[in-house]
FIDO-287718 format. One record per residue (C-alpha): residue number from 1; residue in three letters; x negated, y, z. Coordinates in nm, 4 decimals, m for minus. Last residue first. Example, Ala and Ser with C-alpha at 12.3 -4.5 7.8 and 13.67 -1.06 7.14 Angstrom:
NODE,2,SER,m1.3670,m0.1060,0.7140
NODE,1,ALA,m1.2300,m0.4500,0.7800
This chain:
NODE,218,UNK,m1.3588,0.5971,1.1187
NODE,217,UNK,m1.3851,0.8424,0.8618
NODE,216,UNK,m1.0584,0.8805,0.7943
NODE,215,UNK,m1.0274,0.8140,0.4390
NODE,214,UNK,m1.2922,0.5243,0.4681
NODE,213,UNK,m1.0145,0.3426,0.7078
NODE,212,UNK,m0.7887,0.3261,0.3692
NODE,211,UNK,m1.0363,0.0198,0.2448
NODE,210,UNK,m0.9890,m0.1894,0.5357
NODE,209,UNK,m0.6030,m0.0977,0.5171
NODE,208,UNK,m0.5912,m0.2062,0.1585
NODE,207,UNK,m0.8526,m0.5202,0.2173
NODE,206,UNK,m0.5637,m0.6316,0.4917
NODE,205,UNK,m0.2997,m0.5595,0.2661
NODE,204,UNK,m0.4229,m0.8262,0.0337
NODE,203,UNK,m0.4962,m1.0687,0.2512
NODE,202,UNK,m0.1121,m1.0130,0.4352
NODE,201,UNK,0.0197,m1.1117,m0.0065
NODE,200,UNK,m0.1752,m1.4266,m0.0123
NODE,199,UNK,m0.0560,m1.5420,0.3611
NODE,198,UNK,0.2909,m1.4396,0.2705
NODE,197,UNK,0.2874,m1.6472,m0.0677
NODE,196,UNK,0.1241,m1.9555,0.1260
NODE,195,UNK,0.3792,m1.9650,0.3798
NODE,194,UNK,0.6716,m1.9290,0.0925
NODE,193,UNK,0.4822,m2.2355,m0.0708
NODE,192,UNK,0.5517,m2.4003,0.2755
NODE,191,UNK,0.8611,m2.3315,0.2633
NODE,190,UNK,0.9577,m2.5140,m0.0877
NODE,189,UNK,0.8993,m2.8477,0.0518
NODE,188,UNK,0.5776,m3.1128,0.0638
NODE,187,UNK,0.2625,m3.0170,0.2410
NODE,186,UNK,m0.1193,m3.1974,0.1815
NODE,185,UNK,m0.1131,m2.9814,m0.1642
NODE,184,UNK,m0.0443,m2.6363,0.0478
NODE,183,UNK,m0.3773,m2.7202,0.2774
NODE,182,UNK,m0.5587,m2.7649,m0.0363
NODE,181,UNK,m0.3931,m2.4522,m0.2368
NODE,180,UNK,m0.4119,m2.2066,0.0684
NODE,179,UNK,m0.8232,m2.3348,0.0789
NODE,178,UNK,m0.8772,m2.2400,m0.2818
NODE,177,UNK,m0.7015,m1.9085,m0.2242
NODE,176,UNK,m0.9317,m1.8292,0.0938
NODE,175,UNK,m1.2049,m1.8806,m0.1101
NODE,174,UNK,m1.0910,m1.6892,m0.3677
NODE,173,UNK,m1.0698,m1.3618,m0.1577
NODE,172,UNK,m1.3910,m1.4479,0.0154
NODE,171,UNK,m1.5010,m1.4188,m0.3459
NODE,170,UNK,m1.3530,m1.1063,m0.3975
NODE,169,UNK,m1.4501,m0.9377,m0.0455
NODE,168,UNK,m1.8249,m1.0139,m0.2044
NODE,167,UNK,m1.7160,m0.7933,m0.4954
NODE,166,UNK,m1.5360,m0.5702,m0.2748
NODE,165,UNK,m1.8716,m0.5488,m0.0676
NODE,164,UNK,m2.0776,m0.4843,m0.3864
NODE,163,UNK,m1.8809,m0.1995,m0.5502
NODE,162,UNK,m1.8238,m0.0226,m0.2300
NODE,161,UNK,m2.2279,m0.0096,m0.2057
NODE,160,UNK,m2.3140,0.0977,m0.5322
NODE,159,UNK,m2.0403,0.3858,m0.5678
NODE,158,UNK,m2.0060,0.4473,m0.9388
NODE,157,UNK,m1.8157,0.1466,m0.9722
NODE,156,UNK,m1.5168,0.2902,m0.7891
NODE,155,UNK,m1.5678,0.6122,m0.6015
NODE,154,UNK,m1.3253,0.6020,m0.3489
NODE,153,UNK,m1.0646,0.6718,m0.5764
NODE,152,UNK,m1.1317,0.3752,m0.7645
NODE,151,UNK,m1.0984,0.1358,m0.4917
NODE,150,UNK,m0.7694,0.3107,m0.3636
NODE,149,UNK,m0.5993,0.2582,m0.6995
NODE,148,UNK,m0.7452,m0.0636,m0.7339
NODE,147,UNK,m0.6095,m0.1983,m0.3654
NODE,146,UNK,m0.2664,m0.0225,m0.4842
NODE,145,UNK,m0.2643,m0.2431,m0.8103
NODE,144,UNK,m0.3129,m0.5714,m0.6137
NODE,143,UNK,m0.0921,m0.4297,m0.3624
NODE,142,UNK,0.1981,m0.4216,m0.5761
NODE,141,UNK,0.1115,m0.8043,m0.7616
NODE,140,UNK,0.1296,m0.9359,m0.3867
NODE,139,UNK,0.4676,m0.7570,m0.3258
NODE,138,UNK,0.6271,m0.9192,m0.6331
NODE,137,UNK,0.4843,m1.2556,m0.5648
NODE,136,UNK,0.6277,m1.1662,m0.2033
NODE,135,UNK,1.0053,m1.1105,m0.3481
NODE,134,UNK,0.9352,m1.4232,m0.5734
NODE,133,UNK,0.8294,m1.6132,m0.3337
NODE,132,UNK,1.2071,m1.4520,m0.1080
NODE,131,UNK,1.3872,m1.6259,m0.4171
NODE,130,UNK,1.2361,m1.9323,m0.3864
NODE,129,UNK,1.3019,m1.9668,m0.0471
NODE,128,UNK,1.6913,m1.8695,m0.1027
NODE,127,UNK,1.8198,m1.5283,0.0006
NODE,126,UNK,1.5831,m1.2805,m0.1746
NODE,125,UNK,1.8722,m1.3357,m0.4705
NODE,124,UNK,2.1362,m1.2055,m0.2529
NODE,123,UNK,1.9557,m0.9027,m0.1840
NODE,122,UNK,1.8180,m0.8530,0.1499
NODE,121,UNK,1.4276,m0.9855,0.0553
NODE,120,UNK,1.4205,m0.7521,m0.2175
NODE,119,UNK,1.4847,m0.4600,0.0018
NODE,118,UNK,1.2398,m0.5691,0.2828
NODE,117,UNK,0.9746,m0.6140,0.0341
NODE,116,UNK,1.0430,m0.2367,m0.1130
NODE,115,UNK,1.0320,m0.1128,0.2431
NODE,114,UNK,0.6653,m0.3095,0.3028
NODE,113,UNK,0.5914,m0.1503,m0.0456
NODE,112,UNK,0.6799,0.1737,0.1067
NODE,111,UNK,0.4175,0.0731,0.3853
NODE,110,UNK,0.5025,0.1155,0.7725
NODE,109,UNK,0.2540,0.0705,0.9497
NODE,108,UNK,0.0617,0.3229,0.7193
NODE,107,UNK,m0.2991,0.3562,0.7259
NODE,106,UNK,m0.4581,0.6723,0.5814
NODE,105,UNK,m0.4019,0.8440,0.2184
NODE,104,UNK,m0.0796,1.0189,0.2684
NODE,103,UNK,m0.0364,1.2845,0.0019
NODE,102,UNK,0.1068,1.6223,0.0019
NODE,101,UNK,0.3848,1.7892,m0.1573
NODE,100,UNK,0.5671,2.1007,m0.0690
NODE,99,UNK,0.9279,2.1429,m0.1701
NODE,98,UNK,0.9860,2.4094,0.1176
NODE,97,UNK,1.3168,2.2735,0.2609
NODE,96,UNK,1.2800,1.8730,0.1753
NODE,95,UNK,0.8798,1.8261,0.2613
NODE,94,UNK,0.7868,1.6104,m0.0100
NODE,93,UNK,0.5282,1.3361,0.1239
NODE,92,UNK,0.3044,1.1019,m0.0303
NODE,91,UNK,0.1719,0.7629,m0.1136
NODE,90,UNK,0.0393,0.6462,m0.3813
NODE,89,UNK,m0.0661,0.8984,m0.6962
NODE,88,UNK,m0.0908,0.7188,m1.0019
NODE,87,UNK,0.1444,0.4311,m0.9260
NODE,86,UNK,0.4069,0.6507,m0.7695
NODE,85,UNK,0.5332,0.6435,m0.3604
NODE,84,UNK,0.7511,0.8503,m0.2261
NODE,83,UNK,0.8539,0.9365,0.1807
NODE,82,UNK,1.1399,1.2316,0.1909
NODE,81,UNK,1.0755,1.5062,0.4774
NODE,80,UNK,1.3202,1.6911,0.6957
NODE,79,UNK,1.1281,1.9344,0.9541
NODE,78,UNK,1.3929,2.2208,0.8846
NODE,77,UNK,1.3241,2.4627,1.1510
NODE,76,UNK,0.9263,2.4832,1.0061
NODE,75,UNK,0.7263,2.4907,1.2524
NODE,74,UNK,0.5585,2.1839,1.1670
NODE,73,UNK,0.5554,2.3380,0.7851
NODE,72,UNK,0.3033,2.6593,0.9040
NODE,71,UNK,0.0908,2.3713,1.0769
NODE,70,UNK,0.0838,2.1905,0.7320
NODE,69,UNK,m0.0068,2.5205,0.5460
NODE,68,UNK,m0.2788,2.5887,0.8329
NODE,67,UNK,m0.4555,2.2131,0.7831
NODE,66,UNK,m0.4735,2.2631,0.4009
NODE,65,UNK,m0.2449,2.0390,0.1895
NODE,64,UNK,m0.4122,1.7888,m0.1152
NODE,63,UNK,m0.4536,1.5175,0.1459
NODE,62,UNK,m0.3371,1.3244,0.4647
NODE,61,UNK,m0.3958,1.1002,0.7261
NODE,60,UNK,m0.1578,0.8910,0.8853
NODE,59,UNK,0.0642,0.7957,1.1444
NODE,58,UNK,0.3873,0.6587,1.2223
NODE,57,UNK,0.7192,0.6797,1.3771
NODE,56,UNK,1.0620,0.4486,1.3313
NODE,55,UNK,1.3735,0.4685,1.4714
NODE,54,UNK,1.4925,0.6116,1.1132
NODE,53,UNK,1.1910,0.7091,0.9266
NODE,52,UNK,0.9598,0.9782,1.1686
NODE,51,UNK,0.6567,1.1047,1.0627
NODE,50,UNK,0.3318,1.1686,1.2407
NODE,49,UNK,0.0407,1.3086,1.0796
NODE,48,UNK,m0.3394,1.2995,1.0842
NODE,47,UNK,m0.4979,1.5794,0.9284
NODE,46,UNK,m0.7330,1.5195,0.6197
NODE,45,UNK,m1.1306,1.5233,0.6090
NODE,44,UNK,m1.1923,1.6398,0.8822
NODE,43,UNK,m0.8610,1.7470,1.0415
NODE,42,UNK,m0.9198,1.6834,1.3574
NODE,41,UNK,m0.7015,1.7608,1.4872
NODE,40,UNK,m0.2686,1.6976,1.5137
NODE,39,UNK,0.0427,1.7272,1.3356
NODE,38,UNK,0.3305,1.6519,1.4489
NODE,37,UNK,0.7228,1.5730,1.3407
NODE,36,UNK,0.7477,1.5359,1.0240
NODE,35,UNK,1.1089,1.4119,0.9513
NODE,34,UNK,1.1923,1.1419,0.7607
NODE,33,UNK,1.4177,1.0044,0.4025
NODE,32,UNK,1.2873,0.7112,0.2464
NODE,31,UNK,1.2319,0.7225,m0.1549
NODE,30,UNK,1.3611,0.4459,m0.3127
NODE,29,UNK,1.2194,0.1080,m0.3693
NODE,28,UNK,1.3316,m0.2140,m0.4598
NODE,27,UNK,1.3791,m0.2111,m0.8461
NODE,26,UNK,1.1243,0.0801,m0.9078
NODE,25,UNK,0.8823,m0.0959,m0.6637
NODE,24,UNK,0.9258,m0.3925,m0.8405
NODE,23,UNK,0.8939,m0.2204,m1.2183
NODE,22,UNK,0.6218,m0.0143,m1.1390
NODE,21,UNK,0.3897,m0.3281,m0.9938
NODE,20,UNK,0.5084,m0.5467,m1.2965
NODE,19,UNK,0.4323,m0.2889,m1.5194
NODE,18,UNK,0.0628,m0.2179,m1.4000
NODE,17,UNK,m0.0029,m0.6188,m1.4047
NODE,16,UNK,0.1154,m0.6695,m1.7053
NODE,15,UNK,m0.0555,m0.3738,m1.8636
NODE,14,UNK,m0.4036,m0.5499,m1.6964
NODE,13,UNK,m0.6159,m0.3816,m1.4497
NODE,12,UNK,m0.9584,m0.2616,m1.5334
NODE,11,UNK,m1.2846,m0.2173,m1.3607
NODE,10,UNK,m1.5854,m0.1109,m1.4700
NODE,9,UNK,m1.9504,m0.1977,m1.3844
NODE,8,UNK,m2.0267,m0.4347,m1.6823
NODE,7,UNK,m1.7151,m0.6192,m1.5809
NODE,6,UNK,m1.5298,m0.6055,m1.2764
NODE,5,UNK,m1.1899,m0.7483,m1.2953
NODE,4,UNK,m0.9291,m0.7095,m0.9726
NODE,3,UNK,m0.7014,m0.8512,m0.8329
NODE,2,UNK,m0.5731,m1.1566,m1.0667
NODE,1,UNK,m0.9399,m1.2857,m1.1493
């Protein structure tokens, strides 16, 4: 299996895998300058943020940061924030003036691998169909590895129940990959492989955002 393999209770992701993620997201992403710009209750068990990227504002929850030290930065007169992302820790926020770091663990419309998709797509080698399949193969391969990151901080194997809905998720996974390849063998032209890369790469999302909504309780 490509997303994830579960044996004897364990899960493990291959080196290829790992390096492929780092090495897209190094290639097409760079940290994304914000502002934070509220912060609101509850805040059980993270607050839920808004940041704003360009024209752009979202929301999330976060971690590692007390509710009073991120009311303290919301008053801050410099609100300036940069938006990172690492394989070991996800998502998360440096706040430019104080250097405090916290991490985003909630829903993001706005995904730094979305940015790092939209990056590869606008460089002349995202510009053919083949090119923008590799962009999403790229993508795909990302979110594999973020799915497992999120899996495993939830409580991985050790948590009976997550264990045995991602394992049925799996096979609904492969289900749905069977059916892309019968519907894509019926098709002729390179676009419709491109419509079968972005339907692989919105099923993985999907499971991260499922899997995210356990962060805020809701």
């Amino acid at each position: 299996m490509k997303l994830i393999l579960i044996f004897t209770g364990f899960i493990f992701l291959s080196a290829n895998a790992l390096a492929n993620e780092e090495s897209f997201m190094e290639e097409y992403y760079d940290k994304q300058d914000g502002d934070l710009i509220n912060v609101m209750s509850p805040c059980d068990p993270g607050c839920h943020v808004e940041i704003e990227i360009g024209n752009n504002v979202f929301s999330s929850i976060t971690s590692g940061i007390g509710w009073e030290r991120l009311y303290e930065l919301e008053d801050e007169e410099d609100s300036s924030i940069t938006l990172n992302y690492s394989f070991e820790k996800g998502v998360y926020v440096v706040h430019s003036s104080t250097n405090t770091i916290f991490s985003l663990n909630g829903k993001l419309e706005h995904h730094p691998i979305d940015f790092a998709l939209s990056n590869c797509f606008s460089k002349p080698s995202g510009q053919t169909t083949m090119g923008m399949v590799a962009c999403l193969r790229g993508a795909e391969e990302t979110w594999d590895v973020e799915l497992n990151r999120i899996y495993e901080d939830l409580g991985g194997a050790n948590n009976s129940l997550l264990k045995s809905t991602q394992l049925a998720w799996i096979s609904y996974r492969d289900s749905q990959y069977s059916l892309f390849n019968s519907w894509l063998d019926s098709k002729q032209g390179s676009k419709w492989i491109y419509a079968i890369s972005k339907g692989r790469v919105l099923l993985i999302r999907q499971q991260v955002e499922h899997l995210q909504s356990f962060y805020t309780g809701y």
